[in-house]
N, C-alpha and C positions, 0 to 999 in steps of 0.2 A: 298741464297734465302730467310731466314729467313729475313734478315732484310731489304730487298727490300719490301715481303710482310708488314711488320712492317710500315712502311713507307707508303705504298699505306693503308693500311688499317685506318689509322691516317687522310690520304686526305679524303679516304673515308667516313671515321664518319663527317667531317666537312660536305663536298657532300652530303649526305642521309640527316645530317641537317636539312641543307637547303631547300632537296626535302621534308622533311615533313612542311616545312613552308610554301613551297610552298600548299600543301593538307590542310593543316590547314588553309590557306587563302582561299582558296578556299572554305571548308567546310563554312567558316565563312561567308561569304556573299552571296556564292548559297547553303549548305546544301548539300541534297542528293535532288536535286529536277529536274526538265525536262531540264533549262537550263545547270546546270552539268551534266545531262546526256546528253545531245547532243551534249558538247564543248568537255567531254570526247570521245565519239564515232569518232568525228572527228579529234582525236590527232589519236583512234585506228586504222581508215581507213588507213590512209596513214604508219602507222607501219607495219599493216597486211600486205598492197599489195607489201612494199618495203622490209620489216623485214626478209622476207626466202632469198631474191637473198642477199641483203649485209652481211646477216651471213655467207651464202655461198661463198662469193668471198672474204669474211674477215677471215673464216676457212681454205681456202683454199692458202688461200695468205700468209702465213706466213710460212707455209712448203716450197712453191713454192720459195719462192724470199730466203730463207736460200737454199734449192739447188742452185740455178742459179748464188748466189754470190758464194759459195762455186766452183762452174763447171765452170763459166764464169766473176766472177767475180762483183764489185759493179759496176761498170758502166750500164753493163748487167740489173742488178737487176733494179737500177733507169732506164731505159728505159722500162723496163717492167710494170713500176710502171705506168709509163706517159701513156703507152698503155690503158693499163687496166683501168685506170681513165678516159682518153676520150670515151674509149668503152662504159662506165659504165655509162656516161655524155649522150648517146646518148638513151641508152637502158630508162633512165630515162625521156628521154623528151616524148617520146612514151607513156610512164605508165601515164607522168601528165595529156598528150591531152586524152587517154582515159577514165582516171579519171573524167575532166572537162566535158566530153560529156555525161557518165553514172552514174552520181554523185549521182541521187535521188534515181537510184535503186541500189546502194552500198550502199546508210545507208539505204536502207528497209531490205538488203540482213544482214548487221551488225546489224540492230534494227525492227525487223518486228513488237513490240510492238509500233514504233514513228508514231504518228499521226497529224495532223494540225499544230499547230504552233512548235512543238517540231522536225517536220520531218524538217519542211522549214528552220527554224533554224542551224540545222544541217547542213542540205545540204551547205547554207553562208558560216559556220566555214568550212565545208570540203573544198570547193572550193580555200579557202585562204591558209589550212595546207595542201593541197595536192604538193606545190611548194616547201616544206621542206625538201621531196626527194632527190631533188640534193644533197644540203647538209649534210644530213645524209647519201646517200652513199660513198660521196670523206672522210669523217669522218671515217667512217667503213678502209677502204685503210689507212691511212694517221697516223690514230692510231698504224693501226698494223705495220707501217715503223716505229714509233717511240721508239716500244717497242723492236722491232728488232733491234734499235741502240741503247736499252737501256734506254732509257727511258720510264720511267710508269709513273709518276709521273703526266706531261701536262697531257695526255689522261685521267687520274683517274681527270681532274679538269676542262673538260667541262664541268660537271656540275652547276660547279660555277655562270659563268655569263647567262646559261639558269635559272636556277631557280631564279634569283636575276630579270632577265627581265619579268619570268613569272609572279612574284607576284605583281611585278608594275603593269602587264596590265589586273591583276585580280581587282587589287584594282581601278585604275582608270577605268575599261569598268562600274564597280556598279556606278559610280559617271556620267559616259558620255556615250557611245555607249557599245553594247553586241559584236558589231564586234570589237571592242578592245581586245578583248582576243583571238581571231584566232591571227590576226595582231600580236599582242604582241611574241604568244606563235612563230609564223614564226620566228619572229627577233631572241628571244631565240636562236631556231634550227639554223642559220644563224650565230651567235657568235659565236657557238664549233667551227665551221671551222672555222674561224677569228682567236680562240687563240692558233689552230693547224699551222697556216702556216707558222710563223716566225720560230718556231722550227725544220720545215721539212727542211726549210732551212740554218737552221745554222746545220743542220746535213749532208748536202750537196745537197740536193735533188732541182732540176730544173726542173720544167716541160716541156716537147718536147710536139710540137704538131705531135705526132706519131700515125697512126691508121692503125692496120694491125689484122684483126681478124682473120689473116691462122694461126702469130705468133705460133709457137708452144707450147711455155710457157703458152700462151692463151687458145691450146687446151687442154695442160696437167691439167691446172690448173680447166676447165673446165669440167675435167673427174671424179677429186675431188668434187669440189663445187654442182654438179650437185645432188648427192646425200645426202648432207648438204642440199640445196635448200628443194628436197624435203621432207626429215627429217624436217626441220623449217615449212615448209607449215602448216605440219601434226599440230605442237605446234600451229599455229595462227587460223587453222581449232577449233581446241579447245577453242580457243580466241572466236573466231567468233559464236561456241556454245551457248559457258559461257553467253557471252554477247545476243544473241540473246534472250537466253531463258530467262536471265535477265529481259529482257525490258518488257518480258508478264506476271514477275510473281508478280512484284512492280514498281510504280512510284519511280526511284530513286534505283531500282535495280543495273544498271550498277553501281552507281556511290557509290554505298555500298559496292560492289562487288572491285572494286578498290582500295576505300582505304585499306579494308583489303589484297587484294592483293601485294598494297605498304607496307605495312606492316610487311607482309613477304617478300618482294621483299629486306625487311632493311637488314633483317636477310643474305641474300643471298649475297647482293651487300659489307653487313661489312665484313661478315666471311669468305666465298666462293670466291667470284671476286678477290679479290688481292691475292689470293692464289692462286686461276687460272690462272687470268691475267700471275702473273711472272714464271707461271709453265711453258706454252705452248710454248712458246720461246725454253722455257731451252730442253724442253723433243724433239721439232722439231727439234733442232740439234744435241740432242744426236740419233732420230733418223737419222738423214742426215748421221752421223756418224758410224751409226750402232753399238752405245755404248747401248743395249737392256738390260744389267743389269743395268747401272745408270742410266736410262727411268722408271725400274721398280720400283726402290729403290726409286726417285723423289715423283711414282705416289703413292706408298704406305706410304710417308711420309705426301705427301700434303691431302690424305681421314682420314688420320689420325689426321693431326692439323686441320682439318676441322669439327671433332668430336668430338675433343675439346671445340669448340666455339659455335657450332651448336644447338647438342644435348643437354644444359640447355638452349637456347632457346628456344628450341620448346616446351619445360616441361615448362616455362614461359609464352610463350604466350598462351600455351594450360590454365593452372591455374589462366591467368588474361587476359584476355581477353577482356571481359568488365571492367575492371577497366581500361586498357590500354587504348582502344577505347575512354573510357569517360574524360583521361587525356589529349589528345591527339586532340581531335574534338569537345566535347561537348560545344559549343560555340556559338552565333550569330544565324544562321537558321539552326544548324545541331539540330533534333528534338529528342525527345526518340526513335522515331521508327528508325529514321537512326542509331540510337545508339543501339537498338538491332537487326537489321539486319546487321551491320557491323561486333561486336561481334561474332554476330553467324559464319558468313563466316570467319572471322581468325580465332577461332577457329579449325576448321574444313581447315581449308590452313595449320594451325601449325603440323596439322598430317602427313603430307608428307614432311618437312621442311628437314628434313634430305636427305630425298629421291631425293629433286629437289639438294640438294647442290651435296651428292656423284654423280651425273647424269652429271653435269656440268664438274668434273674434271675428269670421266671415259670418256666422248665425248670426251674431250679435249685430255684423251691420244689415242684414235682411229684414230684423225685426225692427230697427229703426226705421227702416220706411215703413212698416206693417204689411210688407210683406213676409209670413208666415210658409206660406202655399210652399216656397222652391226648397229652403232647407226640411220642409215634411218629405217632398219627393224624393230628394237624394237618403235621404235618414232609409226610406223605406227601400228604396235599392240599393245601397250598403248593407242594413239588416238583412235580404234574402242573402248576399253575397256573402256574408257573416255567417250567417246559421250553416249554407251549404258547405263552408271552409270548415265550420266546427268541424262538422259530422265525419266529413274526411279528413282531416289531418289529424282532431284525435284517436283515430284508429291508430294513425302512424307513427304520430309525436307525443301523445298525451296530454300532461296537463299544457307543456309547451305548444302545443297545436293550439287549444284554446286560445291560447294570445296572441300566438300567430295570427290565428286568424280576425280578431279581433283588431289585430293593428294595420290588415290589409286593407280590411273593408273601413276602417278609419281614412287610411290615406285616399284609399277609393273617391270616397264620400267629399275630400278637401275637394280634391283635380275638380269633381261637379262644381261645387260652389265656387272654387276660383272661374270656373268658365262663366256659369249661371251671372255672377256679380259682374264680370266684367260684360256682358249682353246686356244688363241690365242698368248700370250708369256711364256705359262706356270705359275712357282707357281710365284706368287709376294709379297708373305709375308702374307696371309690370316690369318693364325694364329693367327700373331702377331696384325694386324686389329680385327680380332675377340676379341680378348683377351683386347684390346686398348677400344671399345665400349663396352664393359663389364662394364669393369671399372668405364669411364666414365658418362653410364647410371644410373649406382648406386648411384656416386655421385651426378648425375645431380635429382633424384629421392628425395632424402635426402634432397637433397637445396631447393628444389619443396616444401615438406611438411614443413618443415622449415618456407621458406618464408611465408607462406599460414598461418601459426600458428600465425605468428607474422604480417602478416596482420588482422587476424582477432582478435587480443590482442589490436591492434594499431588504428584502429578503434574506438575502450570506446574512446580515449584520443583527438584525435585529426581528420583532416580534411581526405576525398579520399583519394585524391590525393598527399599531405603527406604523411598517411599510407602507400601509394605503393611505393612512392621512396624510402621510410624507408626500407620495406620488400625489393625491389632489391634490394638493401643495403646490407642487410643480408645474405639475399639468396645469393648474389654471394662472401661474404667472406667467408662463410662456403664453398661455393664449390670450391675456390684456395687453400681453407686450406686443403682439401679431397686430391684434386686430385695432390699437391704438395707431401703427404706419399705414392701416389698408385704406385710410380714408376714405372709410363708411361715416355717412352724413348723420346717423344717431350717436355713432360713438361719440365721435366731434362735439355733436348738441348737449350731451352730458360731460363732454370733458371740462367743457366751457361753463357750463351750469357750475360747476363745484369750484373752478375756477374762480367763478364769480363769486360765490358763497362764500368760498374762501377769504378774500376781497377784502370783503363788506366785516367781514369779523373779525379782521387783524385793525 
């Protein structure tokens, strides 16, 4: 698993890249101003209303189609696949006609702050990104057949040719039309599938025009996803907040709010996803299996190497913040004020960083049993505790209170599922997790202050942004140098892996 992560995590860093080039051009020629926030909102529209059903029939599909080849075989599996995608095809044409008809009061419902030419605008871009659907659902499917055959690697490299076509149609809509950038961003969404479908089939896969919704596979997988569904809602309910209250409390809210979102989203997408990604495969069939100690052994490995990587993150971004932000965006029309409203909100997103990441790989081993039901119920009592934080801390913090409060009810939401999992297969190494974040925290604490000394030494001499690379620089040699003597049992396993590697190639 090590080094399949390894490997995705590598895709990944190129990925993230490029999605920051993508934000950076972006910042660069709109800032944080009305037309960024309306091209934003109408990327989120269409996330929102589609984002809960394909997590869910993408959570659920992965357990589902490992039984079925496992009980009936691959043949089985690819016809269920074919079902399931046409069903999916059809449910989505529904969602776009009622999108197209209720467009203006979806972005008042997303942005109750957009007014005159920022609403009308909006509404254009929505109407365009709301057709992306399709393909972001057969995408959600089609990944997780890939990963099932083994392959991570395509799937972790959609993003490639989306953000390479995003940035073109950012840069040419400032030079010729605004509707250029819906257009553009569609194509983007339009390519993933493109660079998905030669690979589904050189792994065998043909699509049947088959459509049968009694399918039983259909209902079983329905009984799953259903409670993923509305687990996801609950998350985009949060979206829908965030954003809302965004829009009333700055011009340029949302879109302040987003980059630091991305920001942390880096964090999540480097460290966490490909630790994920190659976990949920492995753990669904060791649940299919009913191998419940090497499920547990998996999931307390992968909270582990994810606290690793995680945990001096978030002491980084929480420490630099604004330096980050101001390397990062301060460019073209992003202003002072974007640049400390952005700040502020990663800031305050870095506090839950851990929380979102441990959340991600405990969901992940809940749906491997098929059990769905426990991470719906914490989702939904984080969300109230979420919404209620909004409401008051942005009276008091602004855009900062939104992430605040957003990273409260994140870590909230983890405590449940660490208790929920450990009730539910008993012990799975807590100790040794406890003992592992200990650790780690210490040293990630020490490379914090460190870094921060030696930022602010480095400073007298030379330029920012400089001084900052320098400081991660340092910062994270001293903390491979820590956490290489603390004899943590994952470092060791990958010191030795390269080791070996090493080895084998001299």
């Amino acid at each position: 698993m090590k080094k399949t992560a390894f490997l995705l995590m590598l895709v990944t860093i190129i990925s993230k890249i490029l999605g920051f080039g993508r934000e950076i051009v972006l910042s660069y020629f709109y800032g944080a101003s009305n037309i960024s926030d309306a091209y934003l909102i109408s990327l989120t529209i269409p996330t929102v209303i589609f984002s809960f059903i394909g997590t869910g029939i993408s959570t659920g599909y992965i357990p589902m189609y490992s039984n079925i080849q496992q009980q009936y075989g691959e043949k089985e599996g690819n016809r269920f696949t074919s079902n399931l995608s046409n069903i999916l095809i059809i449910i989505c044409t529904i969602m776009i006609i009622l999108g197209l008809i209720f467009t203006e009061p979806l972005v008042k419902l997303f942005a109750k702050g957009f007014e005159g030419e920022t609403l009308a605008l909006a509404v254009k871009f929505t109407k365009i990104s709301l057709f992306g659907i399709y393909f972001t659902g057969l995408m959600f499917i089609f990944s997780g057949y890939l990963r099932l055959k083994g392959n991570y690697i395509i799937p972790a490299m959609v993003g490639f040719p989306m953000n390479f076509i995003t940035i073109a149609a950012i840069f040419l809509s400032s030079k010729t039309n605004l509707l250029v950038l819906a257009i553009g961003s569609l194509i983007a969404t339009v390519s993933q599938l493109i660079l998905l479908v030669p690979f589904i089939h050189k792994k065998g896969y043909k699509h049947k025009l088959v459509l049968d919704i009694k399918d039983k596979h259909i209902k079983n997988m329905a009984y799953i996803a259903i409670p993923v569904i509305i687990g996801t809602s609950v998350d985009q309910i949060n979206v829908l907040v965030d954003r809302t209250l965004a829009s009333s409390i700055a011009v340029g809210g949302i879109t302040a709010l987003n980059y630091a979102n991305r920001l942390n989203g880096f964090v999540q997408g480097l460290f966490v996803m490909p630790i994920s990604t190659v976990m949920y495969p492995m753990i669904s069939q060791m649940a299919a299996e009913d191998n419940i100690n090497g499920l547990k052994s998996t999931v307390s490995e992968s909270i582990n190497s994810a606290s690793i990587l995680v945990i001096p993150a978030t002491i980084g971004s929480m420490l630099f913040a604004e330096p980050v932000v101001n390397l990062l965006f301060n460019r073209g029309a992003f202003d002072p004020q974007a640049l400390s409203m952005t700040a502020s909100a990663l800031f305050y997103y870095s506090v839950g960083m851990i929380g979102f990441g441990f959340r991600s790989i405990l969901s992940c081993a809940f749906y491997s049993l098929q059990d769905t039901k426990t991470p719906m119920i914490n989702g939904v009592l984080a969300m109230v505790m979420n919404i209620i934080l909004n409401i008051v801390l942005s009276k008091y913090m602004g855009l900062g209170g939104l992430a605040l409060a957003t990273s409260i009810s994140a870590i909230f939401c983890t405590v449940l599922l660490f208790i929920s999992f450990r009730k539910k297969v008993g012990s799975f190494g807590m100790k040794h997790i406890t003992i592992s974040f200990i650790k780690v925290l210490c040293a990630s604490l020490i490379m914090g202050i460190l870094a921060r000394l030696s930022y602010g030494a480095l400073l007298k001499h030379i330029s920012d942004n400089l001084a900052l690379i320098l400081a991660i620089i340092i910062g994270a040699g001293v903390y491979f140098i820590l956490i290489y003597f603390m004899g943590i049992e994952e470092v060791d396993s990958m010191i030795d892996a390269i080791k070996n590697k090493l080895k084998r190639s001299v």
